[in-house]
Every structure is written in C-alpha cells, then in structure tokens.
C-alpha positions in Angstrom: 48.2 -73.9 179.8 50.5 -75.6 177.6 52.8 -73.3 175.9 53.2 -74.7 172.6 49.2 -74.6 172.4 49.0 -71.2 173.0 51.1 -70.1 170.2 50.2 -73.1 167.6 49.3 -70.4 164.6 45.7 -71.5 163.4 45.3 -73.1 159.5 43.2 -71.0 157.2 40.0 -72.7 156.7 39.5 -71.5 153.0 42.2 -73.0 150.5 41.3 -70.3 148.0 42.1 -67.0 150.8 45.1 -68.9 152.1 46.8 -69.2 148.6 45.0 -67.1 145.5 47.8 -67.2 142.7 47.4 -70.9 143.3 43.9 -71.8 143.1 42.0 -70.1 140.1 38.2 -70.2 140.3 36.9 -70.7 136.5 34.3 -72.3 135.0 37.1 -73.7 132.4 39.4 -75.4 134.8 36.6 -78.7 135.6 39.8 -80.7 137.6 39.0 -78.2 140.6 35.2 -77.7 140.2 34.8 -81.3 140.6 36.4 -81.3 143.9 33.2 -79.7 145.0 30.9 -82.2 143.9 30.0 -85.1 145.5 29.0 -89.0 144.3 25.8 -87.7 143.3 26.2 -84.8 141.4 25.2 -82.5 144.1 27.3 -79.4 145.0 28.7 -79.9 148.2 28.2 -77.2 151.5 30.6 -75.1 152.4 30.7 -76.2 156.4 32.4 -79.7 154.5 34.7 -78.2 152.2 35.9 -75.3 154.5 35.7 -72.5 151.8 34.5 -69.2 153.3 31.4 -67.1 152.1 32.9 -65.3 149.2 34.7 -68.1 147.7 32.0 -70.6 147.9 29.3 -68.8 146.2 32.1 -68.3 143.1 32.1 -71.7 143.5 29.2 -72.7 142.7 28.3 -69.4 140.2 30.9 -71.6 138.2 30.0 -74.8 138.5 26.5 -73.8 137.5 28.6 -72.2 134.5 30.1 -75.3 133.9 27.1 -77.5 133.7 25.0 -74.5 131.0 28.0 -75.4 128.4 28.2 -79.2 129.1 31.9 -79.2 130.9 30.3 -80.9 133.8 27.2 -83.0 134.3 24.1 -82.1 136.1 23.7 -86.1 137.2 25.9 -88.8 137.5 24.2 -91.6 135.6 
C-alpha cells in the first residue's frame, strides 16, 4: 500500500468534538442553529451534517428551544 495513505490522519466527523471553545451550542446564537435546517424548515439528520450522537441531539433540544420563543420559524412560508 501507498505510504502516504496509510498515515493520512482521518478528519473528525463532528465540528462540535473536533473544536468545542469554537462552536457553542445555544438556543440564542440562531446564525449556527440555522445551519442545521434545511429549505423547508425541517431539521436536518445527522448522517448529512456529520455531527455525532451527543452533539446532534443538543442540536436539535435547541433548535426546538429556539422555535418555543420565536428565534427561529417552525415553517418557511
């Protein structure tokens, strides 16, 4: 085998793992929820955005936040 292949170090999948002081998950920062929802309003699944278990289910505890108090829509009209 290729040599270079074998020790090409592997990307972290999940953004928010890879770099926490970075990336805060809160329902009050809207700029990075909506990176998580598509066209539609829909959340989107976590085999797209590449977020692991733990992360994505904060995910979308806080976008659900988001959308109680108005921050985010439920639709896109």
């Amino acid at each position: 085998m290729n040599k270079d292949y074998q020790q090409q170090k592997r990307r972290p999948g999940c953004r928010f793992c890879a770099n926490p002081q970075r990336y805060v998950i809160d329902y009050k920062n809207v700029r990075l929820l909506e990176r998580f929802i598509d066209e539609h309003g829909s959340m989107l699944k976590a085999s797209r955005t590449k977020n692991c278990r733990r992360h994505q289910a904060q995910i979308a505890r806080e976008i659900k936040r988001a959308r109680e108090i108005a921050l985010l829509p439920y639709t896109v009209s």
